[in-house]
C-alpha positions as CSV (number, residue, x, y, z in Angstrom):
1,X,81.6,152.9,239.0
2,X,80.1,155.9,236.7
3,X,77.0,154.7,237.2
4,X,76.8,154.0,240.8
5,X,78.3,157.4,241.7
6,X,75.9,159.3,239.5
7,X,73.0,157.8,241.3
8,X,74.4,157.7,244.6
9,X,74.6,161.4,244.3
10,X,71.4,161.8,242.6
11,X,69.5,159.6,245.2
12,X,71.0,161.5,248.0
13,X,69.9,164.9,246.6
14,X,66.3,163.3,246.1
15,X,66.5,162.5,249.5
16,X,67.9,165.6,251.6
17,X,65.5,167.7,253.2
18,X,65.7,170.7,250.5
19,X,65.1,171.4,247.1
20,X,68.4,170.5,245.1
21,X,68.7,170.6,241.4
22,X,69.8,167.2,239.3
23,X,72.2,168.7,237.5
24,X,74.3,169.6,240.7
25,X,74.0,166.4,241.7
26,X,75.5,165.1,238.2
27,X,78.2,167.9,238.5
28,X,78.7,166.7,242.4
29,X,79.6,163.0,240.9
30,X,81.7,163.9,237.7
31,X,83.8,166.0,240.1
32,X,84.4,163.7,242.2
33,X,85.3,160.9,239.6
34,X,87.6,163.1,237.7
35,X,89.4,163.8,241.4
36,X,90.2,160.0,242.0
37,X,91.0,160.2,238.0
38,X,91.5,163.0,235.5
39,X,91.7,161.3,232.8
40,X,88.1,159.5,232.9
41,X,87.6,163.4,230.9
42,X,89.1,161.6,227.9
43,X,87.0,158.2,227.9
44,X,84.5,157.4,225.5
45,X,82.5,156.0,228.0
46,X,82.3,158.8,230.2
47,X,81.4,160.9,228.2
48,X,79.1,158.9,226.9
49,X,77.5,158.1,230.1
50,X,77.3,161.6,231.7
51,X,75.7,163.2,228.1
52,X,73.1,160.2,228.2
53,X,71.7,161.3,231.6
54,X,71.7,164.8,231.2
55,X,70.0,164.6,228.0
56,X,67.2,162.3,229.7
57,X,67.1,165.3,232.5
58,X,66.8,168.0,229.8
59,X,65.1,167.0,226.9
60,X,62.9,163.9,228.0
61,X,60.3,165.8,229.4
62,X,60.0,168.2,226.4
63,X,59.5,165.2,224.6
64,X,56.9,163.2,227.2
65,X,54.7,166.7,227.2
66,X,54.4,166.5,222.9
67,X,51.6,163.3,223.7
68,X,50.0,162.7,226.9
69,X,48.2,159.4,226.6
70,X,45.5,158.1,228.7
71,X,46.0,154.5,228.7
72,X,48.7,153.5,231.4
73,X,50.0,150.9,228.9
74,X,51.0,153.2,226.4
75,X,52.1,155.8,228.6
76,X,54.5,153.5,229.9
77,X,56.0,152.5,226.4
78,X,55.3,156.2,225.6
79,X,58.0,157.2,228.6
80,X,60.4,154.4,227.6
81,X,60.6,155.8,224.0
82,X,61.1,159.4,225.2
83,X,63.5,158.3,227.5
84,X,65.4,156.4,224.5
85,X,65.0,159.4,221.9
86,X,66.2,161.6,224.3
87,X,69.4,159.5,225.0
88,X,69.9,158.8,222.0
89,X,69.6,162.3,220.7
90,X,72.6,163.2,223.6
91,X,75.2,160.6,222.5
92,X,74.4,160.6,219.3
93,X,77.1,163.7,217.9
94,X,79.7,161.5,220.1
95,X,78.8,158.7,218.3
96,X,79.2,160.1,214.8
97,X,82.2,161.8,216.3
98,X,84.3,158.9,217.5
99,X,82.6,155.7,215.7
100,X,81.0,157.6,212.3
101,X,77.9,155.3,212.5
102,X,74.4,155.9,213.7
103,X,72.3,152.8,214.9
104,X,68.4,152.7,213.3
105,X,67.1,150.5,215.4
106,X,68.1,152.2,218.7
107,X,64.4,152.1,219.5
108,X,63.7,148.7,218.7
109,X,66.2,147.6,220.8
110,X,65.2,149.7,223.7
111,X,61.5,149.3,223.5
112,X,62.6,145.5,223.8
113,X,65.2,145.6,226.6
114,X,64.3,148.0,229.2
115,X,61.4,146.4,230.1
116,X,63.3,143.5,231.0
117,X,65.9,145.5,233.2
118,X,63.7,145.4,236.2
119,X,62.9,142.1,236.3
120,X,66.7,141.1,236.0
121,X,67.6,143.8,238.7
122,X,65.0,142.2,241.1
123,X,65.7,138.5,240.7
124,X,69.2,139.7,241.1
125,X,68.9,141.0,244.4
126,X,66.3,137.9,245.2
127,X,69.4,135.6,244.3
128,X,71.7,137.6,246.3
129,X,69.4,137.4,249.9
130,X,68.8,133.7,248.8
131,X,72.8,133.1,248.7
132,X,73.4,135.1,252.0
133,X,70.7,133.5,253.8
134,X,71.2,129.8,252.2
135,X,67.9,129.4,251.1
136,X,67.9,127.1,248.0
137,X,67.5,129.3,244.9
138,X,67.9,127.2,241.7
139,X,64.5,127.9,240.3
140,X,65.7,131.9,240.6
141,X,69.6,131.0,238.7
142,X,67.2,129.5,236.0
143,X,64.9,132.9,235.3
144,X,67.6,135.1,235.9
145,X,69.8,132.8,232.7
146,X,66.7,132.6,230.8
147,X,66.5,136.6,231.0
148,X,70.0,136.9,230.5
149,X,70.3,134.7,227.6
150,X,67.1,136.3,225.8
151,X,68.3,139.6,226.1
152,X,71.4,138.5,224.7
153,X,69.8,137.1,221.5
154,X,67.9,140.5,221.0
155,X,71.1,142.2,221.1
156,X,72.9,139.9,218.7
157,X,70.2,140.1,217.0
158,X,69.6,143.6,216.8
159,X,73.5,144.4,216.2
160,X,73.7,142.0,213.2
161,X,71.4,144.1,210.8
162,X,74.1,146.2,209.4
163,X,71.7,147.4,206.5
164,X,70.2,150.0,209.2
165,X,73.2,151.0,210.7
166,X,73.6,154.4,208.6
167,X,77.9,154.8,208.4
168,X,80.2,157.1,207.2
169,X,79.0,160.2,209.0
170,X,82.0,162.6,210.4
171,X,82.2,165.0,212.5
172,X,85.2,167.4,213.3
173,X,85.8,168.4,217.0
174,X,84.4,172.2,215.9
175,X,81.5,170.9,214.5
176,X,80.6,168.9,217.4
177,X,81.1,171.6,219.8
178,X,78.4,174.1,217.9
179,X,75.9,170.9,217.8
180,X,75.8,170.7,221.3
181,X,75.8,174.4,222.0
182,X,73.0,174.0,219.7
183,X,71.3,171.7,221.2
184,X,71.8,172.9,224.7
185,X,70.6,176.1,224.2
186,X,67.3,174.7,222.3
187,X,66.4,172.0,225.0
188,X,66.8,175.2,227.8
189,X,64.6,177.6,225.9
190,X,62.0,174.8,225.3
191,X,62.5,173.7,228.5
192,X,61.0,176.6,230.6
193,X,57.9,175.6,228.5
194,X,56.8,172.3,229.4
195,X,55.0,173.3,233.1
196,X,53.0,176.2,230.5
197,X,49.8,175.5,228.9
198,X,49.2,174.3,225.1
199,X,48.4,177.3,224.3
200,X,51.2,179.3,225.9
201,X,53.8,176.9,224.4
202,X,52.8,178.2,221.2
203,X,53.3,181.7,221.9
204,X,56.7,183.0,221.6
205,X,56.6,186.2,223.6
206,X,60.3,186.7,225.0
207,X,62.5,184.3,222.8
208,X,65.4,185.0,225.4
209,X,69.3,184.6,224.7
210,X,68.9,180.7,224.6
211,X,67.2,180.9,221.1
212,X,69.5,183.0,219.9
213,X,72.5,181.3,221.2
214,X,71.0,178.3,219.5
215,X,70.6,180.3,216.2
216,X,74.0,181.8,216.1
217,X,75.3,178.2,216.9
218,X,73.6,176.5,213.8
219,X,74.9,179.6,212.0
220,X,78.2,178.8,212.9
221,X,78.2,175.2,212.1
222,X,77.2,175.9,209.0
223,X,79.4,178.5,207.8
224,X,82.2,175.8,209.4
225,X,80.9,173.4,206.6
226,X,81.4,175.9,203.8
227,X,84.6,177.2,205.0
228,X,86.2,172.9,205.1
229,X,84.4,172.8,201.9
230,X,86.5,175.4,200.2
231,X,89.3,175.1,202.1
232,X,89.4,171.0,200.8
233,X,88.7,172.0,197.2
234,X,92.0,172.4,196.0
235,X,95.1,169.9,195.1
236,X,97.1,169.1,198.6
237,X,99.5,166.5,199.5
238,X,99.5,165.7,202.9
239,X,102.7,162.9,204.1
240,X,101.7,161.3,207.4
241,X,104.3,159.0,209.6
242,X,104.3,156.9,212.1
243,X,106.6,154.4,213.6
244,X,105.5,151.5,211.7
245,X,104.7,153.0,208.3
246,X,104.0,156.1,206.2
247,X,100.9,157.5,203.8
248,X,101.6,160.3,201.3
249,X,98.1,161.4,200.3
250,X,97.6,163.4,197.2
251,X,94.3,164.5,196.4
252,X,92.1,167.3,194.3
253,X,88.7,168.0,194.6
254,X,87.3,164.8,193.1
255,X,90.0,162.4,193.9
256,X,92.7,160.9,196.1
257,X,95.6,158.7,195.6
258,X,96.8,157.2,199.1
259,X,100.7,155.6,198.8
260,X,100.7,153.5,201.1
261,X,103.5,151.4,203.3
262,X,102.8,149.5,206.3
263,X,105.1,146.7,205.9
264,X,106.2,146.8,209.7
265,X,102.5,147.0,210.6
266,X,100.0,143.3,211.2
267,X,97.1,143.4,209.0
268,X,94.7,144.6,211.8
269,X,96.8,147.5,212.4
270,X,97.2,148.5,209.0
271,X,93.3,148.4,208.1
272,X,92.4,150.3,211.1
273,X,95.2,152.9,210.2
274,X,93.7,153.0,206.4
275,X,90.4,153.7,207.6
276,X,91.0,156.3,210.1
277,X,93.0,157.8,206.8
278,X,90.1,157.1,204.6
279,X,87.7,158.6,206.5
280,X,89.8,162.4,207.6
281,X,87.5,165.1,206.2
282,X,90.8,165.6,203.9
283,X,89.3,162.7,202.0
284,X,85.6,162.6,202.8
285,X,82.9,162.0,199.8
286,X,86.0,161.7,197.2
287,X,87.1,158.3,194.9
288,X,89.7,157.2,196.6
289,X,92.9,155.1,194.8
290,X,95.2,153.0,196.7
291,X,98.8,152.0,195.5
292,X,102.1,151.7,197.2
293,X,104.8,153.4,198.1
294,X,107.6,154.0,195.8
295,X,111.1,155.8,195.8
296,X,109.4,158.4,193.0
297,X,106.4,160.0,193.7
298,X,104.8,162.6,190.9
299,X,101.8,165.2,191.4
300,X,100.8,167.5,189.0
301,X,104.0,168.9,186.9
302,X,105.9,168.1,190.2
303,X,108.4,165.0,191.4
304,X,109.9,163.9,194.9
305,X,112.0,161.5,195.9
306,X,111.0,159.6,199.4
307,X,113.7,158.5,201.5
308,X,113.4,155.2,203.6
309,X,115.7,154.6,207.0
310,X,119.1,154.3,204.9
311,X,118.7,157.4,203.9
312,X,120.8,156.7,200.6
313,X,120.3,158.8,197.5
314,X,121.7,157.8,193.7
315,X,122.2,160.8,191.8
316,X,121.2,161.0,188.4
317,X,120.1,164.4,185.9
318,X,116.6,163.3,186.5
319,X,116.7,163.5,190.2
320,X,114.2,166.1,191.5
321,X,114.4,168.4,193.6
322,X,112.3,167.8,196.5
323,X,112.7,164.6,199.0
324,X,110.4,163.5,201.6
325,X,112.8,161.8,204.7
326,X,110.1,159.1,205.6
327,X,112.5,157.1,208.5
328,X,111.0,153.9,209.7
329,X,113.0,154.3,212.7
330,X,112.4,156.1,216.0
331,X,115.5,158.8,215.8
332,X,116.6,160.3,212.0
C-alpha cells in the first residue's frame, strides 16, 4: 500500500500540467497514509520505505554526476549502483538503529536483482492480460517461476554470508537524529551543485547555512558520544522488570555482571530479552558476566536483599539494609 500511494502521487505530479516538486508529492502520500493510520509513524517499514526514496531523490544524483560514463552499458549499472548507495546510505542509521547490523553486500545483491525487476513486472502484467483474456499462458507461469525462483536463490544466497554482515553497531535515538540532520543538510548544500559546472563545484563561494547546519550537527553528535562515554564510566546498578522476569545489572567501566531470572519466560523470549539487555549502550564494548538471580545480591562494599512475589523476609543480624521488591506479579 506504501508503495503504491507514493507512486500514485508521484506519477500524478509528473503528469499535471505544472511544475511540482517530488518531495511534495512524497509529503502528499505520507499524509495521507498516516490519516487512514497514525500509527504507520511508528513502523519500521515505513520509515524505512519513505527515507529510501527521498534519499534516491536527494542524494542519487550527487552521486550519478561524480562519473559520467560514455558507454550506455555501464551507465546503466553505473545508475543502478547510485541508486543502491544512495538507498542504502538513507536507511542505513535506521538500520543500525533498530537491527545493529549493516549488510556488505548490499550492492552485490542489488547490482544482481534490479535488473531482473522489470522483466518480472512485465511478464507479470503479460500473465495477467493472458488470464483475463483466456489466452493460454503456460510458457509465461514457467519464466515468471524461473525468475522468481532465481532471485530467490540470490537472496538466500546473499543473506547466508554472515561473515560480511558487520554487527553490533548502536545507535541511541539522539545520535540518530544529528546523523540525519547531518546528512540532510550535506546532500542540500551539495545538491544545488550538481546542474554547476566541474569547475564551479569545486569552488566554495557562499557555503550557506546548510554547511553549517551540517557542521554544528556532526559537532553535536560527537560531543553526544563523549558525554555517554563519561557519563557510562562509572559503577551503576541498573534493576529492570518486567512481567515475566527481572535483570539487575551491575557494571563499572570494564565490566558487567547481568543476574538474570526469566523462569516464567520460553527460551525465545528470554534470548531476545538478553540481547536487547546486552546490547543497551549501558553495556556496550564491556565483558559481560552472566549468573542468576539470588535472594543476596553484593556490589562494591554494599548488599541487598531482592524480594520475589511472597514478599517474605527472614531476619537475621546480617540482613542489609537495602531490598529490591522484584514482584513477578502484575499488582504488588
Amino acid at each position: 500500500m506504501r508503495a503504491v500511494t507514493m507512486f500514485s502521487f508521484i506519477a500524478i505530479g509528473m503528469n499535471v500540467n505544472r511544475k511540482t516538486s517530488i518531495f511534495h508529492s512524497l509529503a502528499l502520500s505520507a499524509f495521507l497514509l498516516l490519516l487512514i493510520n497514525p500509527k504507520l509513524l511508528f513502523h519500521v517499514g515505513f520509515q524505512l520505505s519513505y527515507t529510501a526514496v527521498i534519499a534516491i531523490v536527494l542524494i542519487q544524483p550527487i552521486l550519478y554526476n561524480l562519473i559520467q560514463p560514455r558507454w550506455k552499458v555501464i551507465d546503466y549499472f553505473w545508475k543502478i549502483g547510485t541508486v543502491t548507495i544512495a538507498a542504502q546510505i538513507g536507511v542505513a542509521p535506521l538500520s543500525l538503529f533498530y537491527f545493529h547490523q549493516f549488510p556488505g553486500l548490499f550492492l552485490l545483491g542489488n547490482m544482481l536483482l534490479l535488473p531482473v525487476l522489470p522483466l518480472i513486472i512485465g511478464l507479470s502484467i503479460l500473465l495477467l492480460a493472458s488470464l483475463w483474456s483466456g489466452i493460454p499462458s503456460y510458457w509465461l507461469v514457467e519464466i515468471l517461476n524461473l525468475s522468481l525462483d532465481w532471485i530467490v536463490t540470490i537472496i538466500e544466497k546473499i543473506s547466508s554470508q554472515d561473515q560480511f554482515i558487520i554487527k553490533g553497531i548502536h545507535l541511541d535515538l539522539i545520535e540518530l537524529i544529528f546523523i540525519y540532520i547531518f546528512m540532510i543538510s550535506s546532500a542540500l548544500f551539495f545538491y544545488r551543485s550538481v546542474r554547476k559546472s566541474r569547475r564551479e563545484r569545486v569552488l566554495i563561494k557562499e557555503p550557506g547555512y546548510n554547511l553549517h547546519i551540517a557542521i554544528i550537527s556532526i559537532i553535536c553528535f560527537i560531543w553526544f558520544q563523549s558525554f555517554k562515554k563519561l557519563k557510562t564510566e562509572d559503577s551503576k546498578v541498573v534493576v529492570m522488570h518486567q512481567a515475566s522476569g527481572s535483570v539487575i545489572s551491575i557494571s563499572n567501566r570494564e565490566e558487567v555482571l547481568l543476574l538474570v531470572d526469566f523462569h516464567a519466560m520460553d527460551s525465545t523470549r528470554s534470548m531476545a530479552a538478553l540481547d536487547r539487555i546486552k546490547s543497551s549502550s549501558l553495556h556496550r564494548n564491556k565483558n559481560i558476566t552472566i549468573d542468576s538471580l539470588n535472594n543476596k545480591v553484593k556490589f562494591n562494599d554494599t548488599e541487598v536483599v531482592v524480594l520475589d512475589e511472597s514478599g517474605v523476609i527472614i531476619k537475621s543480624a546480617e540482613t542489609p539494609q537495602f531490598y529490591f521488591c522484584l514482584t513477578l506479579q502484575k499488582y504488588i
